[in-house]
N, CA and C of each residue as an Amber inpcrd file, in Angstrom:
protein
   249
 -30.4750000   0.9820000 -22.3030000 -30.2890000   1.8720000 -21.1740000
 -28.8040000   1.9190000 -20.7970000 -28.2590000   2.8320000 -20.6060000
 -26.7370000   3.1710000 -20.4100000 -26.2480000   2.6270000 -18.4280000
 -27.3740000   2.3710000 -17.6710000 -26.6700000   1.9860000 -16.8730000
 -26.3490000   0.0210000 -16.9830000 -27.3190000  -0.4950000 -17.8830000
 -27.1990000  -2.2770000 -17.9260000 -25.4280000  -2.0700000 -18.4940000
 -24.9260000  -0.9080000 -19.4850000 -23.5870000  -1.5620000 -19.3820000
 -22.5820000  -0.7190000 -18.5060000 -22.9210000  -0.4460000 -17.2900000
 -21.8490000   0.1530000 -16.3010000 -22.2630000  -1.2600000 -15.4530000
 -22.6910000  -1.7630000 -15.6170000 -23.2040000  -3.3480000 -14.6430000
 -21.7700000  -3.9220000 -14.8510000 -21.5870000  -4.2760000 -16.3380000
 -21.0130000  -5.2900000 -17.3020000 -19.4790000  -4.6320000 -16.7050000
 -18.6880000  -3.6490000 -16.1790000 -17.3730000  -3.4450000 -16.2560000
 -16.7160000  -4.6520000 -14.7080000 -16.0760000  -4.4810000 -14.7770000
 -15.1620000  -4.9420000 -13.5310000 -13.7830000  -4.4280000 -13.5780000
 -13.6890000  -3.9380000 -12.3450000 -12.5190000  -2.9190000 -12.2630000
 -11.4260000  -3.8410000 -11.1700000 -10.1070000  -4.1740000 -11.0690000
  -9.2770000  -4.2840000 -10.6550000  -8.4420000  -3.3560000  -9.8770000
  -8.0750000  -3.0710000  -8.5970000  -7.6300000  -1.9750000  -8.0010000
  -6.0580000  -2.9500000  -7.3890000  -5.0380000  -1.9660000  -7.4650000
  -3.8550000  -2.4640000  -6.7170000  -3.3160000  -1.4800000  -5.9930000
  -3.0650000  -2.4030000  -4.7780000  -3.2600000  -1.4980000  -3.7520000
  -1.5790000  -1.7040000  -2.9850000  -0.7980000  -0.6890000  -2.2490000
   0.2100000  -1.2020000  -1.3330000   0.1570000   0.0790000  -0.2490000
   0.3810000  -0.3180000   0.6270000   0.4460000   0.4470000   1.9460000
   1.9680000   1.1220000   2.6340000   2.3270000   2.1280000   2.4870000
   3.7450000   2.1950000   2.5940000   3.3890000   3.5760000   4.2120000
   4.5260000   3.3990000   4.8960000   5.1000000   4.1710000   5.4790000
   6.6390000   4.7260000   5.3790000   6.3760000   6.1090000   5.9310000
   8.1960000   6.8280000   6.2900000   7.6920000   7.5470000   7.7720000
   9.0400000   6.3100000   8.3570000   9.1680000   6.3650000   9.7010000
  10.6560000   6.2050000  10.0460000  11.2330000   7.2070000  10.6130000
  12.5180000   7.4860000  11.2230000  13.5120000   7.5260000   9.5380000
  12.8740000   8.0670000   9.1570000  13.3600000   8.1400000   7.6160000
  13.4990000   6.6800000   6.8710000  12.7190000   5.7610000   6.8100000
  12.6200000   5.1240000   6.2630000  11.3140000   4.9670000   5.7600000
  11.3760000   4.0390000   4.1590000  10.1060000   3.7380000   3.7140000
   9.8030000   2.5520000   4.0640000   8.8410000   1.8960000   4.3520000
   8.5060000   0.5710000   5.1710000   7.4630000   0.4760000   3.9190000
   7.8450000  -1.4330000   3.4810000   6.3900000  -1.9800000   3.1560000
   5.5850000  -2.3740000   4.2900000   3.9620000  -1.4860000   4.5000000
   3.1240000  -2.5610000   5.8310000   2.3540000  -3.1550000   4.9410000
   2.6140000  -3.8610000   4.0700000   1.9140000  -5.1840000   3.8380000
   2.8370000  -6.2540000   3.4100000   4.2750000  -6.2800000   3.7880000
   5.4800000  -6.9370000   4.0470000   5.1830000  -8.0720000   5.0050000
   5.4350000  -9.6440000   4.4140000   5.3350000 -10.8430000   5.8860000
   6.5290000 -10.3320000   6.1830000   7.7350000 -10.5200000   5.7870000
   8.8930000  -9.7360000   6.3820000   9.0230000  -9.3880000   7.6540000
  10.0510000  -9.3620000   8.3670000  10.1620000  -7.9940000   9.7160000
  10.7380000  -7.2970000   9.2120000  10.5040000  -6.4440000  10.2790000
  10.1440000  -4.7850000  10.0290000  12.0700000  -4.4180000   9.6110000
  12.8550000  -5.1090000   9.8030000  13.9130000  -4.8460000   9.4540000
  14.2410000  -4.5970000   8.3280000  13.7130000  -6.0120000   7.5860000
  13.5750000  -6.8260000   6.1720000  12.4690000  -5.8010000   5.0030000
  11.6150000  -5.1010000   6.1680000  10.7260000  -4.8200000   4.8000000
  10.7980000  -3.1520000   4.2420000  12.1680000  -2.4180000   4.8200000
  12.5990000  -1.2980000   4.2580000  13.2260000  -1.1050000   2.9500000
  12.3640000   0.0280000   2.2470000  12.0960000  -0.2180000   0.7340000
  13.3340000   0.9820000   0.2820000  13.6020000   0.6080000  -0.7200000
  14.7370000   1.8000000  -1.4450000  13.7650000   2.2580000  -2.3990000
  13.8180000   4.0450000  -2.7480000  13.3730000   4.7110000  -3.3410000
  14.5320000   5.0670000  -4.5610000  13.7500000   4.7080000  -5.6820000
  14.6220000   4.5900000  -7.0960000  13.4580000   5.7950000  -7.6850000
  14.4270000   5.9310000  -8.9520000  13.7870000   7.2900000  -9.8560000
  14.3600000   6.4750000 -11.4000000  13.0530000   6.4120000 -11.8640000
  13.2650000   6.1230000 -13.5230000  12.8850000   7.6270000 -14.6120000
  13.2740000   7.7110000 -15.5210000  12.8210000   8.7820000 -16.1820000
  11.5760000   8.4830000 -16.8410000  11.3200000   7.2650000 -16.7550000
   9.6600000   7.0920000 -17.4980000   8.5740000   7.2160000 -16.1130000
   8.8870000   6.2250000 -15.3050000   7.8860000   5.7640000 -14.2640000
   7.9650000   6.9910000 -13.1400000   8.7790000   7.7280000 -13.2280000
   9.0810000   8.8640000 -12.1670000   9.5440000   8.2940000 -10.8900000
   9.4540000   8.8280000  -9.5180000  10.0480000   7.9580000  -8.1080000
   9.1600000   7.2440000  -7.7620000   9.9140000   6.3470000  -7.8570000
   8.5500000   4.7270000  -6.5700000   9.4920000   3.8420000  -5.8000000
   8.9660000   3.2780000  -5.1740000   9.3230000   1.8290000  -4.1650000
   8.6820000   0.8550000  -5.1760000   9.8770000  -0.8010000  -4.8360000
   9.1130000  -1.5620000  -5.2030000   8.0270000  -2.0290000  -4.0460000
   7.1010000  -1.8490000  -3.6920000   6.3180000  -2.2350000  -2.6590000
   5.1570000  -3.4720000  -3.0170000   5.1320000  -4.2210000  -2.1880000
   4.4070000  -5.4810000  -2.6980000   3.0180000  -5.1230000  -2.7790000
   1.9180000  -5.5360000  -3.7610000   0.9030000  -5.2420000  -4.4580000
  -0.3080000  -5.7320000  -3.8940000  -1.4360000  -5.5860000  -3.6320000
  -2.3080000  -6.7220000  -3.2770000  -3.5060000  -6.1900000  -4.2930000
  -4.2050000  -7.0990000  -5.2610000  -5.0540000  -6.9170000  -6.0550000
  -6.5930000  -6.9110000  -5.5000000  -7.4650000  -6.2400000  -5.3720000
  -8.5440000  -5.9210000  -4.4700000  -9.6870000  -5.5500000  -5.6420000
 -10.8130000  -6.4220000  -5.0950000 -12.0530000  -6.3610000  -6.4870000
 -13.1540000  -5.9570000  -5.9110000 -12.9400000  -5.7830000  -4.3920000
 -14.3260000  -5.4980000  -4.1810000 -13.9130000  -4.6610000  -2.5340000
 -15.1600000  -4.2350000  -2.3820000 -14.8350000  -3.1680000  -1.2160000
 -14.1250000  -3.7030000   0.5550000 -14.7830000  -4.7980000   0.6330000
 -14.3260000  -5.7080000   1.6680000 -12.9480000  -6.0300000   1.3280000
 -12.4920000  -6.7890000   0.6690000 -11.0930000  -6.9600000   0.4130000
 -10.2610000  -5.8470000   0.1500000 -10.4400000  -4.5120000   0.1380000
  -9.6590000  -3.2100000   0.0390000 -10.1340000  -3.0240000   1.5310000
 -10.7580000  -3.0050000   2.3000000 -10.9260000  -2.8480000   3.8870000
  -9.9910000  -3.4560000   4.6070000  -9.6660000  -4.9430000   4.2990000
  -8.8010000  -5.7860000   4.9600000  -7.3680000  -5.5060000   4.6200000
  -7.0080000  -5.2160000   3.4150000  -5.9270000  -4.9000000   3.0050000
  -5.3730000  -3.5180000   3.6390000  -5.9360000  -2.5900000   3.8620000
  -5.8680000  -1.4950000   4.4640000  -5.7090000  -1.3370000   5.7240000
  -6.6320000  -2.5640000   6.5400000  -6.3960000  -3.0820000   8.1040000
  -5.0380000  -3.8110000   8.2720000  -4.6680000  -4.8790000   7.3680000
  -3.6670000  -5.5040000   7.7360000  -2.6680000  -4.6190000   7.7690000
  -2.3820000  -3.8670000   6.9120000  -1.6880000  -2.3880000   6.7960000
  -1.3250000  -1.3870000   7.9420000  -2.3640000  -1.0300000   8.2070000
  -3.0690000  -0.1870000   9.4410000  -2.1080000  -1.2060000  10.8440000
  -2.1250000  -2.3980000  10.8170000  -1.7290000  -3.0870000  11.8960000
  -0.3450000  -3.2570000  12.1760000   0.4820000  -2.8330000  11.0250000
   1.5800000  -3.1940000  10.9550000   2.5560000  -1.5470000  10.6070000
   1.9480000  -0.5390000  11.2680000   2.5520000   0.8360000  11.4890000
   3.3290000   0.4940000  12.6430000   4.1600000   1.4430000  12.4440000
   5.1590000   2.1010000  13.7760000   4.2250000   3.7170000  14.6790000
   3.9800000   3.1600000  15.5490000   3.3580000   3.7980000  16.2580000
   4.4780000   4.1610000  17.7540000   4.6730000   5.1610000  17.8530000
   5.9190000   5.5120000  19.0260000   5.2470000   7.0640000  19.3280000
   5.4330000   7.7000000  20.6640000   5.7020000   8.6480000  20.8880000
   7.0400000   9.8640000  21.2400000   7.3040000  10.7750000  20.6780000
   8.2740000  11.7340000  20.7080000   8.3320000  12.9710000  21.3650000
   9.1640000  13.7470000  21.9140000   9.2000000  14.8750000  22.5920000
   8.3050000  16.1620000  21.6900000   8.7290000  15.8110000  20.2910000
   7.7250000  16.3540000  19.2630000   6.2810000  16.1680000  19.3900000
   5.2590000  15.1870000  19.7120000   4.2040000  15.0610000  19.7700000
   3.1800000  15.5340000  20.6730000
């Protein structure tokens, strides 16, 4: 039966949480402060534009929830004459 081997896979997901706020890229999953964890945007001709942004490896749905919360917790949240 074709679903006993979709049982058998295990998938690995990597995950990083980035913001751009006041023109910056922020890692929020940085222990860092918020000073410390502004990322420079590089351009390779293979990999195209990225940040190095720190990774968190997530296997299951709960641990991509938390990773996403800790994330979520560590935005810049401000109001502007714009808003």
């Amino acid at each position: 039966c074709n679903s006993s081997r979709l049982t058998e896979r295990e998938f690995v997901i990597r995950v990083s949480v980035i913001e751009i706020y006041n023109e910056e890229v922020r890692d929020l999953l940085s222990t860092d402060s918020p000073s410390d964890c502004v990322l420079v945007v590089r351009e390779d001709p293979r990999r195209g534009i990225f940040v190095n942004a720190r990774k968190e490896e997530v296997i299951n749905g709960r641990k991509l929830l938390a990773v996403l919360s800790a994330g979520e917790k560590n935005r810049s949240v401000g109001s502007t004459t714009l808003n």
